[in-house]
N, C-alpha and C positions, 0 to 999 in steps of 0.2 A: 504493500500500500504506500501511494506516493504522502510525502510528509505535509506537502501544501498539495492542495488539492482546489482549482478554482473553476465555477462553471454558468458559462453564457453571463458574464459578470456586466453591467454596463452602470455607467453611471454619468450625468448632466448636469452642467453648473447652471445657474438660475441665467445669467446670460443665453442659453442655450449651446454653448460649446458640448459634443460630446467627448468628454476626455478619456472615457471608456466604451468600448464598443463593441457587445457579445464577446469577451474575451474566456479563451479555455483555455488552463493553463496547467502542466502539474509539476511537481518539483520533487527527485527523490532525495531522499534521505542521504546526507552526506557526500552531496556536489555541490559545485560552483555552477552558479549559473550566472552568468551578464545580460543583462535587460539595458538595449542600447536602443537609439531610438532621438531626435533632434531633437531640440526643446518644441515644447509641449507635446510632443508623443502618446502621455499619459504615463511614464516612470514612476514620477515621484507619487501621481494616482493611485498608481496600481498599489504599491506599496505601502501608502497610508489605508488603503482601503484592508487588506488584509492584518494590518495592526493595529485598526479599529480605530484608526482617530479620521477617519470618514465615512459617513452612512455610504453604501451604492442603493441604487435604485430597484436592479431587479437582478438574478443570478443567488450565486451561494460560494461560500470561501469556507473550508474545513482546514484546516492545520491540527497534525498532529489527528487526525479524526475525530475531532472536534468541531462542532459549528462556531464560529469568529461573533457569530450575534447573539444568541442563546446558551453559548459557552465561554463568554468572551473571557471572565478570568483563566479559566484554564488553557486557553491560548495562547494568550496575551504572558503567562508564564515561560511557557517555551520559546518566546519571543526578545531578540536583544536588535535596537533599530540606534545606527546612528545616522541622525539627518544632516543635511545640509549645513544649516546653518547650528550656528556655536550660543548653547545658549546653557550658561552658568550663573550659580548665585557667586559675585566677586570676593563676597568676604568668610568665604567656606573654605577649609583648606583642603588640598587636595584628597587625604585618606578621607574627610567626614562626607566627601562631596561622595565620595563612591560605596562609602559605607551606607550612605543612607540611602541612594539609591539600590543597593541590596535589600533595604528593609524594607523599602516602599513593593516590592513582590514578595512580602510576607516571609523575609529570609532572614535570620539572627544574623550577626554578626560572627565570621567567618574569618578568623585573622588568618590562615593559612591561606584559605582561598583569596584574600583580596591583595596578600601580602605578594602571592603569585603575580597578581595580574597586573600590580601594580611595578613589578622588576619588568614583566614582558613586554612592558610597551616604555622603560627607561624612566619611571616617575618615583622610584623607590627614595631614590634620596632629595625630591621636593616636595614630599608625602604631607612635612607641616606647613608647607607654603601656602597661603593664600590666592585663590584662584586670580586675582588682578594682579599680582605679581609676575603670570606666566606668561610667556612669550605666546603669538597666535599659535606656533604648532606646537606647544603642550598643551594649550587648551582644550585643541583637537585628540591630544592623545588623552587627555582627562573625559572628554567624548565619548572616545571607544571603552576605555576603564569603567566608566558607568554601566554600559549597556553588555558589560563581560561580567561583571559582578555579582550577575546568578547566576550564572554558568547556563546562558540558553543553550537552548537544540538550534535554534537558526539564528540567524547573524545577515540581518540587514544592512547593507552600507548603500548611502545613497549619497554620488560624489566624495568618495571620504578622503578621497589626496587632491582633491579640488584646491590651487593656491596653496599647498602646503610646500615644504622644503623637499631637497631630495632624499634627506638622510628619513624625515619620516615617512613618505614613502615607500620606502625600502624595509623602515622595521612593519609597514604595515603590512607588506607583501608576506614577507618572513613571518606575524603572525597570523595571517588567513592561513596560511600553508600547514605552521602548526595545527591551526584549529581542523583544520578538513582534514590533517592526520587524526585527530580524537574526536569524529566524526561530526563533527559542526556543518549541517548544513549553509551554504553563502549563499546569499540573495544582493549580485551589486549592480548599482547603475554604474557609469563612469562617461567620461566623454577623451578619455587616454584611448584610444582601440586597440594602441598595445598592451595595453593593462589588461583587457579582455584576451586578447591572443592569446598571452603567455598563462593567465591563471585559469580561465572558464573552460568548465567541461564540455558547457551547453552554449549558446547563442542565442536569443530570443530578441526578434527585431518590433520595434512598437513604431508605429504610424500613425496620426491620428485617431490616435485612440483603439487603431486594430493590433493584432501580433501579425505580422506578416509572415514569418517562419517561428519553429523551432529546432534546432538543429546540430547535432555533436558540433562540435568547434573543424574539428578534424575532414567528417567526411563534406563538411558545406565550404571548406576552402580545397577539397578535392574536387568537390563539383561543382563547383561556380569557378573558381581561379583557372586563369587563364596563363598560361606561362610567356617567358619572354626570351627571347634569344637573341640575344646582342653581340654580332660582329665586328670587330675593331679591326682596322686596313692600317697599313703603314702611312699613307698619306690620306690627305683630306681629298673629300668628294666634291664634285661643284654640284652635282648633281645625281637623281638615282639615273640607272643605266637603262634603256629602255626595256631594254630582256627583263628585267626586275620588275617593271610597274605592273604585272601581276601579279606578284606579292602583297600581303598585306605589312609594307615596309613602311617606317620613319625612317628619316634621318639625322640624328643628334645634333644638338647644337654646337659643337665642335668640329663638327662635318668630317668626324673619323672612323664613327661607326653607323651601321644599319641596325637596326632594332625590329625584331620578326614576331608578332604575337600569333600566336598557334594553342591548339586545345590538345593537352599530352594524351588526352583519354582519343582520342580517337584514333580509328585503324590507321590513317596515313597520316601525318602531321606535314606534311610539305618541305620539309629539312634536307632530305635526300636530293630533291630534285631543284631543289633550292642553293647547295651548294654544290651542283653539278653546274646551274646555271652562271651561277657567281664566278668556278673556277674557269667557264669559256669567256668570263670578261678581262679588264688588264688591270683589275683590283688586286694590291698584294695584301691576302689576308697577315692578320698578326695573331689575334685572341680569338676566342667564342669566349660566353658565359649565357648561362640559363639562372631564371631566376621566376619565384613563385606569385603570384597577386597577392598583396598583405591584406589582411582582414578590411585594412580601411578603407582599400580600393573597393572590396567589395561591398559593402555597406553603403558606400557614396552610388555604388550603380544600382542599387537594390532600391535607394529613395527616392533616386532619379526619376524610376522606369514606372 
């Protein structure tokens, strides 16, 4: 049974935007999934919606199997969200801010568990400082420290290296990875698409309000990605060579090399007779190189189309 579990979900602002629209979603237990999608998409929608701090209109959202509106504490427990924006009390110091956010889901105080999470994201030794005292990215990491502090089943991040530095970043990456080894399912927006490449399992693209896919990471840049093979000549081209303008060729802006997009999945890709052609003209080859469509190429032709 998937852990989140969403169906024919919609939901309308009084404006009449629909920022959700029949969405069917499911989420298993102990993946990374990226929910990408251009601003106003419905991301940050979708995800309030399932954490209950927005009604929807019609549909049903189970987490953990559980109903989100009729079960909402018992949800709402398994659930750790950190949003967008930074919002702390300034004169709380960092342990009481995350302490008591443990307490607020009915959890005692936990010195082992918070002393944890408070070394894992590097706030252990500014524990008694005062929240105005912190630079923006602790504040951010006093963020994520809240919403780990009862140890949820899924871990919402919505933009959460949005403007932050590189080094936080990096211990954020480091602890998603922990936590999806100790079976934390991830639920992240991002607008990095390498951030989605290298960590999501899944891919889920939102569009006004719809999912337009969902899709392993893996086999949807196998079958959308389009490859590229890049010839580089010892001298510059003035131009492509007539024999060539059947190709589907560029010419760089260097005028050193040709650039060939081709689909690897298909029975002929045109290479062969491509550099048969090439070697009856008076171009002297130097290099090849092949290289893959990146996530973001494909993303941008998916919104386009």
């Amino acid at each position: 049974m998937p852990i989140i579990s969403i169906s024919n979900l919609s939901k309308a602002y009084s404006d009449g935007t629909n920022a959700l629209d029949e969405v069917n979603l499911e989420v298993n237990e102990g993946e990374i999934i990226a929910l990408l999608g251009p601003n106003g998409a419905g991301k940050t929608t979708l995800i309030s919606t399932i954490c209950g701090l927005l009604t929807f209109d019609s549909g049903g959202i189970k987490v953990g199997g559980y109903d989100t509106v009729t079960e909402y504490r018992r949800t709402r427990k398994l659930i750790g969200l950190v949003p967008q924006e930074v919002m702390l009390e300034p004169f709380e110091t960092v342990y009481d801010t995350v302490r008591f956010t443990r307490g607020m889901f009915g959890y005692p105080e936990n010195k082992e568990i918070l002393t944890n999470v408070l070394q894992k994201l590097s706030l252990w030794d500014k524990r008694k400082q005062m929240i105005k005292e912190l630079s923006g990215g602790m504040k951010r990491r006093v963020m994520i420290a809240k919403d780990l502090s009862h140890s949820p089943r899924i871990l919402f991040l919505d933009e959460p290296t949005a403007g932050v530095d590189v080094e936080l970043r990096q211990d954020m990456w480091n602890l998603v990875d922990s936590l999806k080894s100790n079976g934390v399912t991830i639920v992240l927006t991002t607008h990095y698409i390498e951030e989605a490449e290298m960590m999501a399992d899944r891919i889920a693209l939102l569009n006004k309000g719809k999912i337009i896919f969902v899709e392993n990471k893996d086999s949807l840049m196998t079958r959308l990605g389009e490859k590229e093979l890049t010839i580089k000549f010892k001298s510059p081209i003035s131009s492509i060579p007539e024999a060539l303008l059947k190709y589907k060729l560029a010419l760089s802006q260097d005028r050193l090399s040709l650039v060939y997009l081709y689909d690897n999945k298909a029975s002929r890709t045109g290479i062969t007779r491509l550099m048969r052609d090439i070697a009856a003209t008076d171009l002297v080859l130097q290099d090849l190189k092949t290289s893959q469509s990146s996530l973001e190429d494909i993303f941008v032709s998916l919104i386009r189309s």
